[in-house]
C-alpha positions as YAML, in Angstrom:
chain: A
units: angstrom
residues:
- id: 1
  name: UNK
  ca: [1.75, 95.35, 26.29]
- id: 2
  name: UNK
  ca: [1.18, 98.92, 27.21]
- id: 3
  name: UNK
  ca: [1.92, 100.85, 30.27]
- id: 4
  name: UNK
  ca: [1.07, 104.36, 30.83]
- id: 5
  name: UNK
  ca: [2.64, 105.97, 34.12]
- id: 6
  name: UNK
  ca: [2.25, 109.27, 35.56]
- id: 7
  name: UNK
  ca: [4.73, 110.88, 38.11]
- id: 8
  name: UNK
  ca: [4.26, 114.40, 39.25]
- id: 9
  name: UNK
  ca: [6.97, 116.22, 41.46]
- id: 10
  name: UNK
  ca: [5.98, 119.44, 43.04]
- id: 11
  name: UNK
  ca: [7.79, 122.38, 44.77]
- id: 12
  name: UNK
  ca: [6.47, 123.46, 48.18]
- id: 13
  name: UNK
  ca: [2.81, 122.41, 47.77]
- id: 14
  name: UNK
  ca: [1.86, 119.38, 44.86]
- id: 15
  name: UNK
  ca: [0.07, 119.79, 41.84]
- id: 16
  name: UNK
  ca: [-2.74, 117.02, 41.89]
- id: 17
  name: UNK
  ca: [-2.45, 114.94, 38.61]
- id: 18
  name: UNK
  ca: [-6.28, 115.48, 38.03]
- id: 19
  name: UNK
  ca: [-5.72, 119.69, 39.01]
- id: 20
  name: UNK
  ca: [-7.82, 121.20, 35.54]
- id: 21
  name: UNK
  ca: [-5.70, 122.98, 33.10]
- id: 22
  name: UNK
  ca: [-7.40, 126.24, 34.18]
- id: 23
  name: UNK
  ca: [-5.35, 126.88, 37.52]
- id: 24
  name: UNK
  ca: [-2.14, 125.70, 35.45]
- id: 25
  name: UNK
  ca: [0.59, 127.26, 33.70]
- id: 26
  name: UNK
  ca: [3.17, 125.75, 31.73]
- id: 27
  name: UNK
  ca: [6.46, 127.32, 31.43]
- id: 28
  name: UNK
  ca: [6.88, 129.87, 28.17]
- id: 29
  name: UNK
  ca: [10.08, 132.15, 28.17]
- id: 30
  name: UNK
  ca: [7.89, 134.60, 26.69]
- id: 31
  name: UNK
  ca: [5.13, 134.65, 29.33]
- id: 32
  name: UNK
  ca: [6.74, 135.98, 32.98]
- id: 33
  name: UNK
  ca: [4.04, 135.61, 36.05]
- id: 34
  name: UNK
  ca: [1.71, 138.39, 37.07]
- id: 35
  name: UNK
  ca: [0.45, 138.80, 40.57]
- id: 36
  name: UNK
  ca: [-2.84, 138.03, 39.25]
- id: 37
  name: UNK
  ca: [-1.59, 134.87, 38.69]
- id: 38
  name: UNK
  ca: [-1.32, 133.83, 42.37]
- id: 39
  name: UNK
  ca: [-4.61, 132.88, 43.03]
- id: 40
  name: UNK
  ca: [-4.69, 131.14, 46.34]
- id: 41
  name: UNK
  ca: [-4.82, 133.41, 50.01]
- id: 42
  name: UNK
  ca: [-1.74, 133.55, 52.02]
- id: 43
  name: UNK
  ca: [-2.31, 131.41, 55.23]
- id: 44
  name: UNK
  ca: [-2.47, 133.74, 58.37]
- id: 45
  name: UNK
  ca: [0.42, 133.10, 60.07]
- id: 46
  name: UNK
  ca: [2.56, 133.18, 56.51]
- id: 47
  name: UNK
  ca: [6.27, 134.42, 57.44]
- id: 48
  name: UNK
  ca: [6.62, 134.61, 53.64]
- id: 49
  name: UNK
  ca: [5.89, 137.40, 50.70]
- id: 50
  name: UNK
  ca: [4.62, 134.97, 48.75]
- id: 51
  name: UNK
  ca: [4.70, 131.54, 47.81]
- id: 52
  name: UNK
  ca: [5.14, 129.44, 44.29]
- id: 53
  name: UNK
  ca: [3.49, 126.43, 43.53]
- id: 54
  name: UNK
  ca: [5.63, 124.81, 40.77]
- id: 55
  name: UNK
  ca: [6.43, 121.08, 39.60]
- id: 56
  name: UNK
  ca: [7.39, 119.24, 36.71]
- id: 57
  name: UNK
  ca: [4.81, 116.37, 35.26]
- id: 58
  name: UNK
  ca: [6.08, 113.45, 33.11]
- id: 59
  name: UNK
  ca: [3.36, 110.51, 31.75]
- id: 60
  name: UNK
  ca: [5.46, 108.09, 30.18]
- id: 61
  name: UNK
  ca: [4.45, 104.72, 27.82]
- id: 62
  name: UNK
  ca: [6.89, 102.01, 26.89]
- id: 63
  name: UNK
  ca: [6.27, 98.91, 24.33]
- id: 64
  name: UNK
  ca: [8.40, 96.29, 23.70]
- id: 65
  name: UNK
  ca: [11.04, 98.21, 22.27]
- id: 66
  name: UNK
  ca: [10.46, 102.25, 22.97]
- id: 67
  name: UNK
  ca: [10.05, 104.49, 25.53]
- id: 68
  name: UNK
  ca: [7.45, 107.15, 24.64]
- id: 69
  name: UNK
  ca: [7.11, 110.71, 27.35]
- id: 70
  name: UNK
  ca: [5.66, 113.90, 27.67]
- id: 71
  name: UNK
  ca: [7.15, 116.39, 30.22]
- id: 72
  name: UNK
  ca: [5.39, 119.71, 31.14]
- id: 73
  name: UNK
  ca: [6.44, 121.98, 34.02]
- id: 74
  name: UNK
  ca: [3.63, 123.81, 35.59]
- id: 75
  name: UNK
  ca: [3.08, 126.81, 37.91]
- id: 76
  name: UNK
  ca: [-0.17, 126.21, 39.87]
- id: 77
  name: UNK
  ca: [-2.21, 129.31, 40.57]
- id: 78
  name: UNK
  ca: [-4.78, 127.74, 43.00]
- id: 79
  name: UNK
  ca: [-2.05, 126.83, 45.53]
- id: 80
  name: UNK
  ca: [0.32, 130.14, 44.71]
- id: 81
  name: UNK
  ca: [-0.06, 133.43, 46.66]
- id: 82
  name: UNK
  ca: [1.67, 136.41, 47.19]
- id: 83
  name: UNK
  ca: [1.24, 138.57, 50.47]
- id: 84
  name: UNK
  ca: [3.46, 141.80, 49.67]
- id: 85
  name: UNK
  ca: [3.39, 142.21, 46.27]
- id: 86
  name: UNK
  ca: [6.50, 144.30, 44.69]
- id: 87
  name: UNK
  ca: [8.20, 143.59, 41.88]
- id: 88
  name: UNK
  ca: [11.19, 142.63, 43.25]
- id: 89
  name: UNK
  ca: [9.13, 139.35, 45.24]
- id: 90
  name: UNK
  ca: [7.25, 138.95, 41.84]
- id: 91
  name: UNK
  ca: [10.85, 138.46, 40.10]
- id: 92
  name: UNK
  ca: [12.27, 136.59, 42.82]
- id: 93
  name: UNK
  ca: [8.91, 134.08, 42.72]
- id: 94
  name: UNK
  ca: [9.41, 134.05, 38.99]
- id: 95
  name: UNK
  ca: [13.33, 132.69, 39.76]
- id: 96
  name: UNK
  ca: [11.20, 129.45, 41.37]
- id: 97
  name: UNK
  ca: [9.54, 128.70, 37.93]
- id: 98
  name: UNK
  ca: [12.48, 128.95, 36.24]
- id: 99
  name: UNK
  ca: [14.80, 126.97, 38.47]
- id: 100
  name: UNK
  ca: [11.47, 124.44, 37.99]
- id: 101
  name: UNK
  ca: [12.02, 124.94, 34.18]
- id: 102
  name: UNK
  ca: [15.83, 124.06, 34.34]
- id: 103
  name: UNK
  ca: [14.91, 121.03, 36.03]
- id: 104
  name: UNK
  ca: [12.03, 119.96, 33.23]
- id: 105
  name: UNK
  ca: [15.34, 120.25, 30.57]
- id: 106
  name: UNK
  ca: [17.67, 118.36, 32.80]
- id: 107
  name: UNK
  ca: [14.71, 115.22, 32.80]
- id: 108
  name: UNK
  ca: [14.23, 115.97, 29.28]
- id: 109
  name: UNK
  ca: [17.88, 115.67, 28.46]
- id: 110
  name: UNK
  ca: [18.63, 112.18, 30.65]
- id: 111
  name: UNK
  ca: [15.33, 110.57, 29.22]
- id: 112
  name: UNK
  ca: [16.85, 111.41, 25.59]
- id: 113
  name: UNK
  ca: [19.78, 110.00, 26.63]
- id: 114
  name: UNK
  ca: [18.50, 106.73, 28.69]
- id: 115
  name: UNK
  ca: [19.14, 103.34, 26.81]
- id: 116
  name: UNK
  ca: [15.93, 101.92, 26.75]
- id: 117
  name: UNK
  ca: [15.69, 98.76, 28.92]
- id: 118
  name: UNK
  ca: [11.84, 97.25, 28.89]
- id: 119
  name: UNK
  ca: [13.36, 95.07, 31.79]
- id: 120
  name: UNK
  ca: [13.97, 97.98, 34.13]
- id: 121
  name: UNK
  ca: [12.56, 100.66, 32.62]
- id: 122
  name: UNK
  ca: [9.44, 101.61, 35.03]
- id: 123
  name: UNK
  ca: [12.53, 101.58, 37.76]
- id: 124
  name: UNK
  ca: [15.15, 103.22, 35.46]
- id: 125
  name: UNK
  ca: [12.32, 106.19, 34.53]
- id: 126
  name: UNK
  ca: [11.40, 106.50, 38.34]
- id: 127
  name: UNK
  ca: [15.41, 106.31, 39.40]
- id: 128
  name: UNK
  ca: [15.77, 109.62, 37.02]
- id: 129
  name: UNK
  ca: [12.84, 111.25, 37.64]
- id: 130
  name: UNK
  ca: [13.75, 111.23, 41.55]
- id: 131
  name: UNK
  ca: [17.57, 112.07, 40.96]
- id: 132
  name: UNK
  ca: [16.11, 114.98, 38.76]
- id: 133
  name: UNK
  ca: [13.64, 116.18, 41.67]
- id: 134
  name: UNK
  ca: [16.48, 116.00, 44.68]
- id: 135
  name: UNK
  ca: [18.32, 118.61, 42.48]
- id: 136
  name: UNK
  ca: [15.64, 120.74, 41.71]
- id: 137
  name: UNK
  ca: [14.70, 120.87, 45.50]
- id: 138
  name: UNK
  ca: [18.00, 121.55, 46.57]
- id: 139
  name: UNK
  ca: [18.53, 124.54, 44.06]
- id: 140
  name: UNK
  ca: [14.96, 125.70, 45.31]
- id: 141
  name: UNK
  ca: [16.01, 125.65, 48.48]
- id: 142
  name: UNK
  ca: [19.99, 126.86, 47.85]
- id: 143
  name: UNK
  ca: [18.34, 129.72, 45.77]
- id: 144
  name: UNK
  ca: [15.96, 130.59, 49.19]
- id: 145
  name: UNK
  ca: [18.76, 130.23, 51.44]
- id: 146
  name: UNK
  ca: [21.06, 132.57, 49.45]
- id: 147
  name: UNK
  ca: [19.44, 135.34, 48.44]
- id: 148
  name: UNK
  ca: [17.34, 134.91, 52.34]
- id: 149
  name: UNK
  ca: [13.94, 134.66, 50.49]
- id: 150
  name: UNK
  ca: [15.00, 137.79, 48.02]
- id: 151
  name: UNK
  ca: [15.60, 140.03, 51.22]
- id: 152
  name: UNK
  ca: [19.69, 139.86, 49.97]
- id: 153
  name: UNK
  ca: [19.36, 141.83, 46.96]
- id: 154
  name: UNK
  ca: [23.02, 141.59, 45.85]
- id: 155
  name: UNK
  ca: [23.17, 137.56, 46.06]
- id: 156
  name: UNK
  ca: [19.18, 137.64, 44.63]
- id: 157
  name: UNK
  ca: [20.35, 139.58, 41.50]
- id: 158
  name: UNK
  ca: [23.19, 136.40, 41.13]
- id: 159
  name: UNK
  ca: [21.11, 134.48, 41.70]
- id: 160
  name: UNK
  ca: [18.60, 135.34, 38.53]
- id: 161
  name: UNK
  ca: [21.46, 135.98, 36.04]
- id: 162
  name: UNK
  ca: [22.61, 132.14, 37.34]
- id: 163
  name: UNK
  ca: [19.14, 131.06, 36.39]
- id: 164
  name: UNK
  ca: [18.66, 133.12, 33.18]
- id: 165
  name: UNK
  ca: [22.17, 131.49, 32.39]
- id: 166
  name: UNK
  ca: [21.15, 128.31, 33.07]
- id: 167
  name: UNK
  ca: [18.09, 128.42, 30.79]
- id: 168
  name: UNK
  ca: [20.30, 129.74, 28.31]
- id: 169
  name: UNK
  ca: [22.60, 127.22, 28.70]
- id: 170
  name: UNK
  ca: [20.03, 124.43, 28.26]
- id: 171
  name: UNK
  ca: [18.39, 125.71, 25.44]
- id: 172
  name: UNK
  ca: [19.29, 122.61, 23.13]
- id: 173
  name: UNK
  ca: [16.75, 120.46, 25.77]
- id: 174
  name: UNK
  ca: [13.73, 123.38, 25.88]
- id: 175
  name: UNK
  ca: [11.83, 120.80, 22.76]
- id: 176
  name: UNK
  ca: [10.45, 118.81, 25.39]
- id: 177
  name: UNK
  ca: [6.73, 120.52, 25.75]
- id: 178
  name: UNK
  ca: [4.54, 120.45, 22.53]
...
């Protein structure tokens, strides 16, 4: 028996599990966002500079006896927008990504580690998945708070060497997209 299970978190709007591959990027440390990447238009009444659509997927398969997974963490340009672009927004939407990207390892890393159980292991997989997303939201949202949406430029520049750090850090769990 064969069960295939798909479970998509995603940061401030979702990324719909049938979205093409054409408004979708996956995390690469050596590709950084461009404003032409932020496709969608910035609602009227938009108190924000801009806006990141970002979200980690995960499809998973388990036999008898294995767990099998794929992980991908994706910036959506359809449902991203920018309405002051600077460089300085740009980096601190770019920060969002990567705190998304920290939180595709972290998954990555507790899957590796999770003693398969074919018993539990729909609830186990969903259990860690969730646990994974409650931190990345609350680092999105610590990350917002702190820097006050990049308008605190000493706390945003912390802020980015914390995440650069952090992907540093978690290097050893980056194997998890193909």
């Amino acid at each position: 028996m064969m069960l295939r299970i798909l479970l998509a978190c995603c940061l401030i709007t979702s990324l719909g599990a049938a979205q093409t591959n054409n408004n979708l990027i996956k995390w690469n440390h050596s590709q950084k966002l461009t404003w032409d990447d932020f496709k969608a238009t910035p609602p009227p009444d938009a108190a924000n500079a801009a806006l990141t659509s970002s979200g980690i997927l995960i499809n998973f398969t388990y036999s008898d006896r294995s767990l099998n997974f794929d992980i991908t963490c994706n910036f959506d340009k359809s449902k991203s927008w920018g309405r002051i672009k600077n460089d300085h927004i740009l980096s601190h939407e770019q920060g969002h990504f990567d705190i998304t990207e920290i939180h595709a390892r972290k998954l990555y890393r507790r899957l590796k580690e999770y003693r398969f159980n074919k018993s539990t292991v729909s609830k186990d997989i969903h259990d860690l998945y969730e646990a994974v997303v409650n931190e990345l939201q609350q680092m999105q949202h610590d990350y917002d708070r702190e820097t006050d949406h990049s308008r605190n430029f000493f706390h945003q520049k912390n802020w980015l060497e914390k995440i650069q750090g952090e992907l540093n850090n978690s290097q050893a769990w980056s194997a998890y997209s193909k």
